[in-house]
MIFI-806609 format. One record per residue (C-alpha): x, y, z. Coordinates in pm, whole numbers, plus 32768, in hexadecimal, padded with zeros to 4 digits. Layout:
<recs>
XYZ...
</recs>
This chain:
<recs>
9517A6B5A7DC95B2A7CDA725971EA7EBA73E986FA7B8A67398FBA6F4A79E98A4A594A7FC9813A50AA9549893A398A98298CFA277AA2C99E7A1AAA9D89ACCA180A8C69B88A02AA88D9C149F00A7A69B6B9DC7A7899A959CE2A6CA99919CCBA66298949BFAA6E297399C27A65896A89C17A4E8971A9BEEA38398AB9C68A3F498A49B81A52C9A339B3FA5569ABC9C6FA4C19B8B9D49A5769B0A9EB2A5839B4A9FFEA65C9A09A057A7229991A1AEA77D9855A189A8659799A2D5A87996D6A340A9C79582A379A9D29451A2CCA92A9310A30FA8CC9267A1C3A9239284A09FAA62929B9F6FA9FA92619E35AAF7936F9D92AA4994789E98AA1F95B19DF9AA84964D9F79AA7E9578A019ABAB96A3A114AC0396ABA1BEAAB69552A1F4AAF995A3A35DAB8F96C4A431AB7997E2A415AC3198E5A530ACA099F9A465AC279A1EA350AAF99B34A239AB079C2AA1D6AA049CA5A06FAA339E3BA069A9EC9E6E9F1BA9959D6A9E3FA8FC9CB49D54A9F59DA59DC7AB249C9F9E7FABF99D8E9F95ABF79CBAA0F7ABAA9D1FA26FABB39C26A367AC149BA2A475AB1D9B05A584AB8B99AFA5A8AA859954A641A9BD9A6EA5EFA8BC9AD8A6B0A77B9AC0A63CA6109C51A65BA61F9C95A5A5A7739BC1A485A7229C83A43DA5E89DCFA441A6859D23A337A77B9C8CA25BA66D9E3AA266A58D9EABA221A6F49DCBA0D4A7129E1DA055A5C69F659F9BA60E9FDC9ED7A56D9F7A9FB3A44A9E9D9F01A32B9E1C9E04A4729C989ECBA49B9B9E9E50A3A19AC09F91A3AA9A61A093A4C49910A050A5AE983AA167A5F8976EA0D9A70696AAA147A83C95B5A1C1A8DE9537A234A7B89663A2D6A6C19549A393A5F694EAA470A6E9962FA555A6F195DEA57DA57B96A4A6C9A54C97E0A646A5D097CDA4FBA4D1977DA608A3B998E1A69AA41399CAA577A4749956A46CA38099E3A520A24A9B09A5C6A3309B60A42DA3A19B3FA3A7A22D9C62A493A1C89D3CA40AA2EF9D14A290A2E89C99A1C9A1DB9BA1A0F8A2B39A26A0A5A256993EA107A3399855A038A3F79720A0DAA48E9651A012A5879523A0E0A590937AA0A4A6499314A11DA516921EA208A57D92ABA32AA4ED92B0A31AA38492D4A496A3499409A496A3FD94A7A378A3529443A42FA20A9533A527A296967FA448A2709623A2F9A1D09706A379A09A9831A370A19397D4A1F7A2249831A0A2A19197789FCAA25D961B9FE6A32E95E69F05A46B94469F33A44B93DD9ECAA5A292639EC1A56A91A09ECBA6AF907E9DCCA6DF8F6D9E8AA7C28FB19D8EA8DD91169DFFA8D090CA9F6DA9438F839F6AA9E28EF6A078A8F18E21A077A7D88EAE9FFEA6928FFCA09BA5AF8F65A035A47F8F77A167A3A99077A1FAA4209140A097A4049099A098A2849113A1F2A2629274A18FA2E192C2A053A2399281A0DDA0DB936BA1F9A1319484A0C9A1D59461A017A063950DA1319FAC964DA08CA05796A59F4EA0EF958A9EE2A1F095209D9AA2C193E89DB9A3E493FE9CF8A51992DE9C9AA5E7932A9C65A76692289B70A7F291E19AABA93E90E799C3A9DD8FC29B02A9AA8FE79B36A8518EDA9AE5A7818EB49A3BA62E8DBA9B4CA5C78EAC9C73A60A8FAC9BA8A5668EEA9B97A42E8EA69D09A406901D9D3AA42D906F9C69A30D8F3A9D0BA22D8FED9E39A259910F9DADA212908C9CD8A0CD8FD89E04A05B91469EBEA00492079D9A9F9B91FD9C4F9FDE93699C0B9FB593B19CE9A106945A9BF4A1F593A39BC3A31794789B4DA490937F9AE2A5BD944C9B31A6D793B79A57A82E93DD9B11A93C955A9AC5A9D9953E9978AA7695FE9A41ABAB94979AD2AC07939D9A51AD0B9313990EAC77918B999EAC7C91F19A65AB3592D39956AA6D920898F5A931920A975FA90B92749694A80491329672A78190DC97E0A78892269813A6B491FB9736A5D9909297C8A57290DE9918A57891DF98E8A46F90FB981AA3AC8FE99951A3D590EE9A0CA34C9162991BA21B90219900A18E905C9A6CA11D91B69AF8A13492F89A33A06793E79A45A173939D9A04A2C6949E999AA3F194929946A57895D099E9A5E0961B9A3BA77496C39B00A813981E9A66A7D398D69B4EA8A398269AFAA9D2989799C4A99899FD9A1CA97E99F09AEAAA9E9A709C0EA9E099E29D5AA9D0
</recs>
C-alpha cells in the first residue's frame, strides 16, 4: 500500500489489555487491511477497508464520530492531542490492526511528524511477517508487540524466517512476542516458536495468550494444555507468562 495517507479503522482511549503493558492506558490507532486471516482474530472488521473510520469521544462511552478514510499525517495527529485528556493520562500510543505494517509509507511519514508533537512512546503490535518493513521505522518505535503466528493459527505454512528475520530487527528497541493458542495448538509448533525465539535471545519475554475464553468452547485450551505449553516454553526462554485477554474480561474495548 503506497500512500502518505492512512486507511483505518478506529481510533480510541483505553487500556490495555494484553501482554507485558496489560493495565496501561494507551491511545489506539487500528489500521484497515491485513495481510493474513487468522481463526482467532478478535478484530475481523479491520480486516478490509472501510469508507469511514470512527473516533470514540469519550473513553469507554460508545460514543464515535465518523471519518471519512483515508486520513492525513496532520489530521490524525490533531485526533490522537484530542484523545489525550487529561494530558500526561496515555502511557504510550498503539499502532494496531489489521496489520499496521502494510501502509509502510504513511508510518515512514507520520511516526517522526507525531514524535515532534507529543512526547508518547510508541507501541507497535505487529504479525511479524514483514521484517523489511519494520526495518523501515523501528528507529522511530519504543516498543514491539511480536505476535508470532503458530502454523495452526493461520492455516498456512510456517512464518519462521520471516518471524527470525523480524524479531532480530524488534530487539534493536523494546520487544515482547506473544503466542495466541487454543485447544489445536500443538506442543511441536510450540517448540519451534520458542527455538526461534531462544536462538536470538533468551531473555525475550515470552506471553501465551489462550484463545479469549468468550469463544466457542471447542477452541479453549485446558488447564492442562496451559500449563505445559508454558513449561515447553520455560525449558528455553527466561521469561515466560499466561496472560488473557484482560479486556474481554472487563468488557472494554
Amino acid at each position: 500500500m503506497s500512500t502518505n495517507q492512512a486507511q483505518l479503522c478506529e481510533v480510541f482511549n483505553s487500556i490495555q489489555g494484553e501482554g507485558l503493558y496489560v493495565g496501561e492506558r494507551q491511545t489506539f490507532v487500528r489500521f484497515a487491511g491485513c495481510n493474513l486471516s487468522c481463526q482467532y482474530c478478535d478484530s475481523p472488521q479491520a480486516l478490509t477497508i472501510p469508507k469511514e473510520f470512527k473516533v470514540e469521544l469519550v473513553p469507554g462511552k460508545k460514543s464515535f464520530q465518523p471519518y471519512a478514510n483515508p486520513v492525513s499525517v496532520s489530521q490524525l495527529i490533531e485526533i490522537i492531542k484530542s484523545l489525550d485528556k487529561p494530558k500526561g493520562m496515555t502511557h504510550s500510543l498503539s499502532l494496531t490492526g489489521g496489520e499496521p505494517l502494510l501502509q509502510i509509507d504513511f508510518l515512514k511519514e507520520f511516526l517522526p511528524e507525531f514524535k515532534k508533537e507529543l512526547k508518547l512512546p510508541i507501541y507497535l503490535e505487529t504479525n511479524g511477517v514483514l521484517p523489511d518493513h519494520l526495518s523501515e521505522v523501528v528507529e522511530n518505535i519504543d516498543i514491539v508487540a511480536f505476535d508470532l503466528k503458530l502454523p495452526s493459527a493461520t492455516g498456512l505454512s510456517p512464518y519462521w524466517k520471516e518471524h527470525q528475520k523480524a524479531l532480530e530487527i524488534a530487539t534493536l528497541v523494546e520487544v515482547f512476542v506473544k503466542i495466541v493458542f487454543n485447544k489445536d495448538s500443538k506442543p511441536k509448533e510450540l517448540d519451534d516458536a520458542v527455538n526461534l525465539i531462544a536462538g536470538i535471545d533468551e531473555k525475550i519475554p515470552l506471553v501465551l495468550q489462550p484463545v479469549t475464553p468468550f469463544g466457542p468452547i471447542k477452541h479453549r485450551p485446558n488447564a492442562e494444555q496451559i500449563l505445559a505449553f508454558q513449561a515447553i516454553a520455560k525449558r528455553k526462554l527466561k521469561n515466560v507468562r499466561v496472560i488473557p485477554q484482560t479486556h474481554k474480561i472487563m468488557g472494554i474495548s
